[in-house]
Backbone bond lengths (Angstrom), bond angles and torsions (degrees), N, CA, C in turn:
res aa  C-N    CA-C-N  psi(-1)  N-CA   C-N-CA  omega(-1)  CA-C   N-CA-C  phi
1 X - - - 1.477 - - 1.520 108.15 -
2 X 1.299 108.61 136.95 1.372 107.72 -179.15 1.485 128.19 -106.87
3 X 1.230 121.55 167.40 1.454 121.56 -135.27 1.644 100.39 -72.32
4 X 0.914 93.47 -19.34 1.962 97.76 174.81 1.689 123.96 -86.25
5 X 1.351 101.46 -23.38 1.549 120.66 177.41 1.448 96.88 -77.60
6 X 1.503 129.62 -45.38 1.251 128.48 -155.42 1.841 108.51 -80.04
7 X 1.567 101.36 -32.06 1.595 124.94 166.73 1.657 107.28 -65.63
8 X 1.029 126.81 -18.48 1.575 120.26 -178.38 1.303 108.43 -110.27
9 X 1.508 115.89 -16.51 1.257 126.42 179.79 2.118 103.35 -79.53
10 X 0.889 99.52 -43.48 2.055 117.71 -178.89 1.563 85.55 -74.98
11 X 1.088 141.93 -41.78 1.738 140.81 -169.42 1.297 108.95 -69.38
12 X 1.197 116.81 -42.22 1.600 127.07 179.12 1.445 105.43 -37.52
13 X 1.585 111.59 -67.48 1.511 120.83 -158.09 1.410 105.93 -95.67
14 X 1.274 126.57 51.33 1.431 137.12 165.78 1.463 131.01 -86.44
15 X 1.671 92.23 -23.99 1.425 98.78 176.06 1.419 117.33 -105.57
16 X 1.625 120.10 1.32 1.591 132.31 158.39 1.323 95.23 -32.29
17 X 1.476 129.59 -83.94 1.464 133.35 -162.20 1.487 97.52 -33.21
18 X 1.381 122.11 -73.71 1.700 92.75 -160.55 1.068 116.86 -78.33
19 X 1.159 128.99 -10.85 1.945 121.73 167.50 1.424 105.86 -74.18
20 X 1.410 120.10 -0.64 1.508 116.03 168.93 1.916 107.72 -109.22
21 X 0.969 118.37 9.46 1.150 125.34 -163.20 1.683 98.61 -124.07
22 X 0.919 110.14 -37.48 1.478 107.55 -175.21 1.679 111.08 -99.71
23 X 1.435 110.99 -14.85 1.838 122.22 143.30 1.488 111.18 -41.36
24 X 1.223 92.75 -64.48 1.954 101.15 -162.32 1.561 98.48 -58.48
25 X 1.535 118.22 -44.12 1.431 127.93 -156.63 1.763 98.67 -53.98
26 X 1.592 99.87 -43.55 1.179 109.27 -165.17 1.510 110.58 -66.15
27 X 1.096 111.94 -51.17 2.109 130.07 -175.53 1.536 86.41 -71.42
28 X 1.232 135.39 1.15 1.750 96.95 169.37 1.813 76.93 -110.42
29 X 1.129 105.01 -51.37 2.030 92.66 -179.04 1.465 122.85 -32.53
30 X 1.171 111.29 -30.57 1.599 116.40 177.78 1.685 117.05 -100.42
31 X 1.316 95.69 -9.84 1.566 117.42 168.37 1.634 96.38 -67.09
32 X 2.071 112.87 -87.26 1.252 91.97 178.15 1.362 141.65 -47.47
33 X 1.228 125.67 -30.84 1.721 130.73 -171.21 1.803 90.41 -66.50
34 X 1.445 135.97 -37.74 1.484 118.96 -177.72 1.276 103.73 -70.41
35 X 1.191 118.65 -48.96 1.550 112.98 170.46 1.139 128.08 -47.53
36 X 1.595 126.55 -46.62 1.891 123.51 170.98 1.478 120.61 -59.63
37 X 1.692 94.10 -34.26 1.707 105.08 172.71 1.156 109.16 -69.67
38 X 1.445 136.15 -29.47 1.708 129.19 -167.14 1.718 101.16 -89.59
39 X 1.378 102.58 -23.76 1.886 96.89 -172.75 1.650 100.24 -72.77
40 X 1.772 105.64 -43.64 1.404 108.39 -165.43 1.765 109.87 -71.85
41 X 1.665 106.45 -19.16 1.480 114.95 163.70 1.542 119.06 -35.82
42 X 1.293 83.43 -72.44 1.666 110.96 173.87 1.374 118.72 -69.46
43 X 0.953 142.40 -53.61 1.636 112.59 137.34 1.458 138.98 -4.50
44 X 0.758 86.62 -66.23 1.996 100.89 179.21 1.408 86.58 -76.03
45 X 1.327 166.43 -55.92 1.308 139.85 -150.26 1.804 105.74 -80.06
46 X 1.275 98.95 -37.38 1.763 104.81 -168.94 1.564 94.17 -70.24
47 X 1.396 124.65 -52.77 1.570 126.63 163.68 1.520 111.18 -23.51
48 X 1.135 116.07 -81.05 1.609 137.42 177.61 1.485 123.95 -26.83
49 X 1.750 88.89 -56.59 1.624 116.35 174.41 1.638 102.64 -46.01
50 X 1.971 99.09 -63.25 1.478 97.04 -169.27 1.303 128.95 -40.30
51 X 1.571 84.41 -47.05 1.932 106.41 -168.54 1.427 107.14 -47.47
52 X 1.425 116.17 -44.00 1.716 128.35 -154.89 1.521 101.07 -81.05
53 X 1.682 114.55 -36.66 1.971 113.17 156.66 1.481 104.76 -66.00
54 X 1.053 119.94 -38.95 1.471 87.82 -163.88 1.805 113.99 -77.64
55 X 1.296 107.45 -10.97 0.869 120.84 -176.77 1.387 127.88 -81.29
56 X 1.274 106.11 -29.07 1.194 118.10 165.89 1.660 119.00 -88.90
57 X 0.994 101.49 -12.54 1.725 106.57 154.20 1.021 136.55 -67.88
58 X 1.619 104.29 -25.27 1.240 119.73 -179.97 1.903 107.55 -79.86
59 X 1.056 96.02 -37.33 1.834 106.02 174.70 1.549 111.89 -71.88
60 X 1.493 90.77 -19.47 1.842 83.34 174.54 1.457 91.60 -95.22
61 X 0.726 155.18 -54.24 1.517 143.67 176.13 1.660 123.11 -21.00
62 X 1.454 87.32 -56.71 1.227 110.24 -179.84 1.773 119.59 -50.32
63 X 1.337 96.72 -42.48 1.269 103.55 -170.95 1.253 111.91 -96.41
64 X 1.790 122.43 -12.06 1.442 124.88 157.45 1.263 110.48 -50.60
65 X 2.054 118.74 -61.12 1.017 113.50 -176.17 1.726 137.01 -58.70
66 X 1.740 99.47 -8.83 1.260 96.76 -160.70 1.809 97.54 -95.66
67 X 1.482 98.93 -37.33 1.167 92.31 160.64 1.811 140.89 -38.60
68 X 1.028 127.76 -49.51 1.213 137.71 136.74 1.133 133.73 -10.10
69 X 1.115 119.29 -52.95 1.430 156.92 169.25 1.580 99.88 -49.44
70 X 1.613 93.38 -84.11 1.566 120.28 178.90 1.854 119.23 -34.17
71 X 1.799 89.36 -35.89 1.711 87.06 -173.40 1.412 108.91 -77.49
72 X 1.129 107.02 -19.58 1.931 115.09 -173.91 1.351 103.94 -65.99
73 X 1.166 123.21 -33.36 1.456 126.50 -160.85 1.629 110.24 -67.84
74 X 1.698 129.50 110.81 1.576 105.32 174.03 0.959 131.73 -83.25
75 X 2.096 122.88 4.04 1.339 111.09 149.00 1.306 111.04 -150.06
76 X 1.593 97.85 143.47 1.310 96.45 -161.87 1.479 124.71 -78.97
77 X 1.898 97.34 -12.19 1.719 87.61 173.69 1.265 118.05 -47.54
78 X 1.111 127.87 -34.63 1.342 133.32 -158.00 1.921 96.32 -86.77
79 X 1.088 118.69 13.33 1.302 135.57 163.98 1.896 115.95 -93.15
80 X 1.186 85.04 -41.35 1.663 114.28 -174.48 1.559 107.17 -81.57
81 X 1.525 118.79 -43.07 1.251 101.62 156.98 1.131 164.55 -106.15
82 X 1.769 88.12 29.08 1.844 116.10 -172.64 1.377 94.41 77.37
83 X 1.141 142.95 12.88 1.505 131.32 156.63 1.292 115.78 -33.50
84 X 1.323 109.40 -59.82 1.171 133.28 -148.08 1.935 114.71 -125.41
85 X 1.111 105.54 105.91 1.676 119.45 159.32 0.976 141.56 -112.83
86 X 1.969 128.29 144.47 0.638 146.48 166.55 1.390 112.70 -16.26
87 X 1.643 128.55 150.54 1.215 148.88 -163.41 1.434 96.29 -97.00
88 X 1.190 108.56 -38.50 1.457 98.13 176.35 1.926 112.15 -119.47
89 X 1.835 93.16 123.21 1.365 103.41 -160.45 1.773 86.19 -151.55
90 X 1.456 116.23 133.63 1.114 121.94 128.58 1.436 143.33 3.04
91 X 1.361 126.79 133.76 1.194 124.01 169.80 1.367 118.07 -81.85
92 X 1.369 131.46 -15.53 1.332 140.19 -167.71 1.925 103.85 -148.53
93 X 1.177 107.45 167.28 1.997 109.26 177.53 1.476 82.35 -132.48
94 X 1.191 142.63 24.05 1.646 126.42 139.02 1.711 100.97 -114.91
95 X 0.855 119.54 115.84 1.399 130.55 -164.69 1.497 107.37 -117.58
96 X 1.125 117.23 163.01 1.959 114.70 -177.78 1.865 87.57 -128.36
97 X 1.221 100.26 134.78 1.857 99.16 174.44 1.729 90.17 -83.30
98 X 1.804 90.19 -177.63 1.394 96.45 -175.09 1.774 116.32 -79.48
99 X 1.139 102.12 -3.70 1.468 110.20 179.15 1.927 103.83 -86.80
100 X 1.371 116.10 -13.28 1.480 101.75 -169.43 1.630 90.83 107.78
101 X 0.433 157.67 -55.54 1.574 153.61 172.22 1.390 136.33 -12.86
102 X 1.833 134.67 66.23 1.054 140.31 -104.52 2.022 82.80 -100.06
103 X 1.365 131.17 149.68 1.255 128.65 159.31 1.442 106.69 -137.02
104 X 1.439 107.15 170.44 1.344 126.67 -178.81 1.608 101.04 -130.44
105 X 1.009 124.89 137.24 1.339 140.16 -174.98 1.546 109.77 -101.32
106 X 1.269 107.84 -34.17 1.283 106.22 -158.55 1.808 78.09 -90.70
107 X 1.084 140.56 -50.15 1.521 131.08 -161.54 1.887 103.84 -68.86
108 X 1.164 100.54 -24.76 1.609 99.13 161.62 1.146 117.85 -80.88
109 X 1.213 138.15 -57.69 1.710 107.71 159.76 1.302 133.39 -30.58
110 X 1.068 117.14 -44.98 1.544 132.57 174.24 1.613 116.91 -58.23
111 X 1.700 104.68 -20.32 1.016 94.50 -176.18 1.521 117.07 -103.35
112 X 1.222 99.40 -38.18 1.600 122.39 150.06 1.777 119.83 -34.39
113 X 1.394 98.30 -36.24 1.658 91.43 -177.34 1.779 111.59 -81.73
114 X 1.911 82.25 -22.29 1.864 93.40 177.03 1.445 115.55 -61.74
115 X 1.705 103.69 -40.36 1.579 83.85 -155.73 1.977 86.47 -91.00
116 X 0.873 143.16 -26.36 1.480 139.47 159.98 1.357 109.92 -37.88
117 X 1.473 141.05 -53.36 0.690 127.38 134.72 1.857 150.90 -3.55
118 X 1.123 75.02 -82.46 2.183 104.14 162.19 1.600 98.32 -36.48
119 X 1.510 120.07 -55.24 1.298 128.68 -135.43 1.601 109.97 -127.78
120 X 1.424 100.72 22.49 1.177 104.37 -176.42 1.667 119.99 -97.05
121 X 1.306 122.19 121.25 1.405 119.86 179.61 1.718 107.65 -80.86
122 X 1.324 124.04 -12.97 1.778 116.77 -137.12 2.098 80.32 -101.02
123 X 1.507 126.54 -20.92 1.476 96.57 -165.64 1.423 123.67 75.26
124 X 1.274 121.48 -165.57 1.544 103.85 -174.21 1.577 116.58 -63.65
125 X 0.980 131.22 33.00 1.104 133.18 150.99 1.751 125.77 -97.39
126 X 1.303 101.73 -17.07 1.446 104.91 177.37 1.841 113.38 -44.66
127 X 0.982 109.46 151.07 1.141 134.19 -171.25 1.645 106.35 -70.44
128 X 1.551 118.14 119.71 1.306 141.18 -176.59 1.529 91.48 -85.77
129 X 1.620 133.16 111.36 1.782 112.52 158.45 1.276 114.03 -87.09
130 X 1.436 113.51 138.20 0.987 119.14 156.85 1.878 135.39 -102.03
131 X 0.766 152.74 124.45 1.745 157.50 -152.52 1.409 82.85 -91.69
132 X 1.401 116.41 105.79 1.791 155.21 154.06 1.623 112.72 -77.35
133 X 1.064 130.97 -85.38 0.832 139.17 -164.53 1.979 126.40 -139.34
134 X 1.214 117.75 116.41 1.302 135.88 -168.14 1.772 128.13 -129.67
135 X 0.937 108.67 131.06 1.984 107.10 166.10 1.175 107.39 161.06
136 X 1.353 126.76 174.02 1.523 133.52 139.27 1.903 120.11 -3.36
137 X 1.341 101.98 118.00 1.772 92.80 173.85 1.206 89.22 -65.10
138 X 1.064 139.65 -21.26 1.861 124.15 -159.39 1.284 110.78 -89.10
139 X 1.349 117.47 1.22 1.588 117.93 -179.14 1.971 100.54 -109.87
140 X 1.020 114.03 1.42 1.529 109.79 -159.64 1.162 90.47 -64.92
141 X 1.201 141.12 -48.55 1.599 131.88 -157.80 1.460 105.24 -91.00
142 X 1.253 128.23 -0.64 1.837 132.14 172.64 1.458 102.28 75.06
143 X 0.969 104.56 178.56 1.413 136.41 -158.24 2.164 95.04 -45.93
144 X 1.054 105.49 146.39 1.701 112.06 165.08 1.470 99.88 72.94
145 X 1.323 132.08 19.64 1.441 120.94 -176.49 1.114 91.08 -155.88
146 X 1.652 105.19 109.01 1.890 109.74 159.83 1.039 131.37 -111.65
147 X 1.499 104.80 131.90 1.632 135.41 -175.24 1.819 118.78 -46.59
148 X 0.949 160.43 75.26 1.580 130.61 -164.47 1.713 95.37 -83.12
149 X 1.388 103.19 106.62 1.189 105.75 176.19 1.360 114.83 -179.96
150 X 1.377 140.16 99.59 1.197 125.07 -141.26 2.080 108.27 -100.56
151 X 1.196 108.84 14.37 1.311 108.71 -168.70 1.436 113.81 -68.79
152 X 1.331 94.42 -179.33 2.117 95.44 173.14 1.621 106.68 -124.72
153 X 0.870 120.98 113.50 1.632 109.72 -166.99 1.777 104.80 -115.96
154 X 1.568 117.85 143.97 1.265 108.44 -168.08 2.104 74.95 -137.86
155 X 1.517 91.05 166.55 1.626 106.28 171.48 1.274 109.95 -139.90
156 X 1.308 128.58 177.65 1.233 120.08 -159.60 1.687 92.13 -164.38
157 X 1.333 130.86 138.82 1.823 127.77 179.15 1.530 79.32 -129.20
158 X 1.719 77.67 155.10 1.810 96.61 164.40 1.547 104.58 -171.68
159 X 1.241 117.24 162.26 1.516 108.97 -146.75 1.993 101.66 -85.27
160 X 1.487 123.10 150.34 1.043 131.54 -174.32 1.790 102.03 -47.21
161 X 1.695 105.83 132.59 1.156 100.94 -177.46 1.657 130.16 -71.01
162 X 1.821 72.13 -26.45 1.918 100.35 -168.83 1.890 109.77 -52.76
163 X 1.270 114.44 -7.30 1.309 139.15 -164.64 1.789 102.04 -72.37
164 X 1.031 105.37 131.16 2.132 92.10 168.78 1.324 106.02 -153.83
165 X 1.967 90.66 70.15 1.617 108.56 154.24 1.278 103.03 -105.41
166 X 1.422 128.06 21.80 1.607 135.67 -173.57 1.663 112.68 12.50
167 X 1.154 105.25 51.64 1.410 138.18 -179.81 1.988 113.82 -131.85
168 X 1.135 121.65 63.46 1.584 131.03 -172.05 1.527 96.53 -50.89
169 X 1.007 137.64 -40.66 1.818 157.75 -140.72 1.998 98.49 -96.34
170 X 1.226 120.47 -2.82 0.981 128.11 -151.57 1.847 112.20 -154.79
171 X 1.233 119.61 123.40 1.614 122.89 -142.66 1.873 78.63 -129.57
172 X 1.815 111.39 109.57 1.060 102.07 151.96 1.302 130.96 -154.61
173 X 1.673 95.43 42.57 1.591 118.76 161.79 1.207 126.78 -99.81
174 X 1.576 103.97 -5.93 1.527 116.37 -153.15 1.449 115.38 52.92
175 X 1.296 113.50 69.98 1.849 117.23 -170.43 1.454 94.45 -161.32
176 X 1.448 116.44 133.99 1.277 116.11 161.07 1.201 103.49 -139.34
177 X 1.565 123.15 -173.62 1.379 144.80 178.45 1.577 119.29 -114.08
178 X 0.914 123.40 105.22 1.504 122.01 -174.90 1.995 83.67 -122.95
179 X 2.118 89.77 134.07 1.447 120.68 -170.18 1.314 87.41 -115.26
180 X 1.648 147.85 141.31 1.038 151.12 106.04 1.388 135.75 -86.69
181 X 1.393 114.62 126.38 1.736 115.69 -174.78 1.420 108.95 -122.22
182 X 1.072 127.08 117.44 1.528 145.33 163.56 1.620 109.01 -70.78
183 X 1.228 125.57 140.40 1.583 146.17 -168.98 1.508 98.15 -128.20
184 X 1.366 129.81 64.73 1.467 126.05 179.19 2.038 105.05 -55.75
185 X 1.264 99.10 147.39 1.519 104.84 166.01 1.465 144.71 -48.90
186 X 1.744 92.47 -15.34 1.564 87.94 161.59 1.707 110.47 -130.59
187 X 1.423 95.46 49.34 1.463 104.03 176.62 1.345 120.70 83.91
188 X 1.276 117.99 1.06 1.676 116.42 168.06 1.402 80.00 -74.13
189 X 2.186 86.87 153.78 1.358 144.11 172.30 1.657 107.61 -114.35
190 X 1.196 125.47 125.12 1.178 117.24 155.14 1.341 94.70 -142.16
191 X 1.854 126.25 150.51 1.279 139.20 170.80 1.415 104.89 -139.37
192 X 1.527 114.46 134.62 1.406 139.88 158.93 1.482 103.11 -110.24
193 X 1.773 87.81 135.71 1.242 123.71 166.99 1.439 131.42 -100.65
194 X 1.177 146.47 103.04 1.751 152.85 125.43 1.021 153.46 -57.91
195 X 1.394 117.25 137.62 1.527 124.09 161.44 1.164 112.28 -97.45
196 X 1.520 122.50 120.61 1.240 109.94 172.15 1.407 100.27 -104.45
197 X 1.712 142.13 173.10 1.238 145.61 -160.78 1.451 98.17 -159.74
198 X 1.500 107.85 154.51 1.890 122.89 179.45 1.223 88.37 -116.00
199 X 1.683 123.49 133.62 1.060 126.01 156.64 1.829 99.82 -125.44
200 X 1.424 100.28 166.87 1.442 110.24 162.93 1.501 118.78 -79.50
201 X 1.344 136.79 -3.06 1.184 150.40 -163.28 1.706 112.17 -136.64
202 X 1.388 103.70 158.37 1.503 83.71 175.70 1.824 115.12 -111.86
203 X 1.393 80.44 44.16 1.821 85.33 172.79 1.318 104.90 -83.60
204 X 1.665 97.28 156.04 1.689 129.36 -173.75 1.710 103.26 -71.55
205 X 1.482 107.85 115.79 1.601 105.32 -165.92 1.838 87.18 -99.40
206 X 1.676 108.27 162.51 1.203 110.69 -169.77 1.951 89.97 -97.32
207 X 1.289 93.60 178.83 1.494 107.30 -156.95 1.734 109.99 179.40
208 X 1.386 115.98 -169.42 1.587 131.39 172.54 1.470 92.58 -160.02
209 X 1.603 96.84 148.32 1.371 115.65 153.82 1.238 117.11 -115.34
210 X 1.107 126.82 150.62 1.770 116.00 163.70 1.192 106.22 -125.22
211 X 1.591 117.95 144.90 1.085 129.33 177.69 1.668 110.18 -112.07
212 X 0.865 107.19 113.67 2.135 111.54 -162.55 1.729 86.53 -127.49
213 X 1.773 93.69 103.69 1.286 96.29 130.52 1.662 139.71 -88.70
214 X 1.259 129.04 -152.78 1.028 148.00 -171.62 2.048 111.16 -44.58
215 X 1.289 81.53 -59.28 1.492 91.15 -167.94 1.901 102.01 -130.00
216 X 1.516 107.03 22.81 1.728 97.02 -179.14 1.622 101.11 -164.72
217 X 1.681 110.34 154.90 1.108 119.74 178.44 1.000 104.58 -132.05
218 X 1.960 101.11 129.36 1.627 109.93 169.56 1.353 108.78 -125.89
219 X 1.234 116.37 151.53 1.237 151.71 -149.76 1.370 91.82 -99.04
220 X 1.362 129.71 123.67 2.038 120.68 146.74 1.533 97.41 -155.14
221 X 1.569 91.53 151.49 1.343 110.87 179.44 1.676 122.10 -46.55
222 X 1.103 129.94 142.55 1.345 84.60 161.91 2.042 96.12 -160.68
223 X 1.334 117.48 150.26 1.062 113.06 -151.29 1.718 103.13 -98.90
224 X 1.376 129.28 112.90 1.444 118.99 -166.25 1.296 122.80 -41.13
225 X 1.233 134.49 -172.87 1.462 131.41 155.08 1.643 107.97 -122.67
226 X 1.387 97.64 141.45 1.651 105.05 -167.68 1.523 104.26 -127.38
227 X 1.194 112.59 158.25 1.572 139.11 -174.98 1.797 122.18 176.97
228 X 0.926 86.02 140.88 1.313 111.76 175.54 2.152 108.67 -57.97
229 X 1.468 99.63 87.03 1.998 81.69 179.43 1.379 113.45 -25.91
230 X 1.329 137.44 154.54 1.771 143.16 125.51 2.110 86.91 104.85
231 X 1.104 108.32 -0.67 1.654 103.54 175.77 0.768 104.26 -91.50
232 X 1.762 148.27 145.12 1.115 148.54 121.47 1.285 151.71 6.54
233 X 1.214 146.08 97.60 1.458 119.51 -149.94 1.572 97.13 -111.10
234 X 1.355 109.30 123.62 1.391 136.05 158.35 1.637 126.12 -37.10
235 X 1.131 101.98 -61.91 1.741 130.19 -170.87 1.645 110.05 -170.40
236 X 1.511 95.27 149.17 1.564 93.52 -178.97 2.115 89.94 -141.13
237 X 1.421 99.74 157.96 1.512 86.25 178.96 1.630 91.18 -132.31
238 X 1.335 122.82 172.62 1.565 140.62 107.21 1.340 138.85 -166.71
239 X 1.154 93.08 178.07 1.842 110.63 -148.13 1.563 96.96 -116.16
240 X 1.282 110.39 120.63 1.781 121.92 171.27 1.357 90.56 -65.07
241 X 1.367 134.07 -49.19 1.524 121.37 -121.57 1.585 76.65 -67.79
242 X 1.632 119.72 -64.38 1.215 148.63 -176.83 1.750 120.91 -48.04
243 X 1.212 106.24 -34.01 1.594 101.26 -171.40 1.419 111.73 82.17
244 X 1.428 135.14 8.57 1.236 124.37 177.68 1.144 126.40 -124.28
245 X 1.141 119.85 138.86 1.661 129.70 166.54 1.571 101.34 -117.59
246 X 1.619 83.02 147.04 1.688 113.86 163.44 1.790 119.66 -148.17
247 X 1.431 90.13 112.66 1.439 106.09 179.09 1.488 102.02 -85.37
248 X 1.768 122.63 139.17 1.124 113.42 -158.32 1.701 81.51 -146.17
C-alpha cells in the first residue's frame, strides 16, 4: 500500500471522534435531565407527604377542639338541630383559603349529606349533618395565639347512627358523630371521623375512628373521650400513634 493510499485510509476515520463525542455528550445530557427530574420527583413527594401530616393535624385539632365544645353542651339535641354552635366559627360559609382557594360550606354539607345518604345502611336513622364548627386553623386558639398552619378546617355532628329511634334530630344513647375535614393549602383533603359518648364514669368507652383520605379508608382503633356535659374540663389528650383521646 502506498504512502498516499495509507494517508486516505487514516483520513477516513477522522470524523469517528465527533460522532463519538457528541454520543457521549448526549447519554450524559440525558443522564443529567433524569437526575433533575428524579430530585424534583422527590421533592414533590416529601412536599406532598408533609402537606397531607400537616393536614391531618389540622383535622385532629379540629376535632380536639370541637370536642370540648361538644362536652359543655347539656343537650345534645340541640346539637342535632343546629341550635347550637361551636365557639369557634367563621365570619362567612363561603370562605377563600390562604392560598386563594374559594369554598362553600353550605354546598359541602349538601354534599356530604348526599354521599351519606348514597351510602347509608341504617334508614331513618342515617345521620342528619349538621355544620358545628368552621374557620382558619390559625384562628382556633383566638386572638394572641398563633397557629403555624395554614389549613381551613370545618366539622360537622349528627346524631349516632347505631341509635333506632329513627329520629337523627334526637340524641338518646348519649352518642354522637363528630366529622372533621381539613382543606390543606395546596389542596390536600384529610377527614377524621368520631364517636364521642357521655358516660357517668370516666372510663374509656369503645368506638372507631376513620381516617379517609382522598382515595382510601383506614380503619384504627380508637378510644372515645368522655365527660360529664356542663363539667369543666381539666385536660384533654390525643395520640395519632394510638387513636385515642381522653377528656378528663
Amino acid at each position: 500500500m502506498s504512502n498516499t493510499q495509507l494517508g486516505q485510509s487514516f483520513g477516513d476515520d477522522r470524523g469517528s471522534a465527533i460522532i463519538i463525542a457528541l454520543v457521549a455528550t448526549v447519554l450524559l445530557a440525558s443522564l443529567g435531565i433524569g437526575l433533575v427530574m428524579l430530585s424534583n420527583t422527590e421533592g414533590s413527594i416529601a412536599s406532598n407527604y408533609r402537606a397531607g401530616n400537616e393536614t391531618l393535624y389540622a383535622a385532629d385539632a379540629a376535632v380536639e377542639r370541637v370536642v370540648n365544645d361538644v362536652l359543655l353542651v347539656p343537650r345534645w339535641d340541640d346539637l342535632l338541630t343546629g341550635a347550637v354552635q361551636s365557639a369557634f366559627v367563621d365570619t362567612t360559609v363561603t370562605p377563600t383559603t390562604s392560598t386563594g382557594q374559594p369554598l362553600n360550606l353550605t354546598s359541602m354539607t349538601t354534599e356530604l349529606q348526599a354521599q351519606s345518604d348514597a351510602t347509608s345502611p341504617w334508614a331513618l336513622n342515617n345521620p342528619v349533618w349538621r355544620l358545628y364548627a368552621y374557620g382558619p386553623m390559625s384562628n382556633m386558639l383566638g386572638t394572641g395565639t398563633t397557629v403555624q398552619n395554614d389549613s381551613y378546617v370545618a366539622v360537622w355532628v349528627a346524631d349516632d347512627p347505631n341509635e333506632t329511634d329513627n329520629n337523627p334530630s334526637a340524641d338518646t344513647n348519649g352518642a354522637i358523630t363528630v366529622l372533621a375535614q381539613a382543606i390543606g393549602p395546596s389542596g390536600t383533603i384529610r377527614s377524621i371521623e368520631v364517636t364521642v359518648a357521655k358516660t357517668d364514669t370516666t372510663e374509656i368507652e369503645r368506638g372507631l375512628i376513620a381516617q379517609r383520605g382522598q382515595e382510601e379508608l383506614n380503619q384504627r382503633a380508637r378510644k372515645a373521650a368522655v365527660q360529664l356535659p356542663g363539667k369543666a374540663l381539666t385536660a384533654s389528650d390525643m395520640n395519632l400513634a394510638t387513636g385515642g383521646m381522653v377528656v378528663r
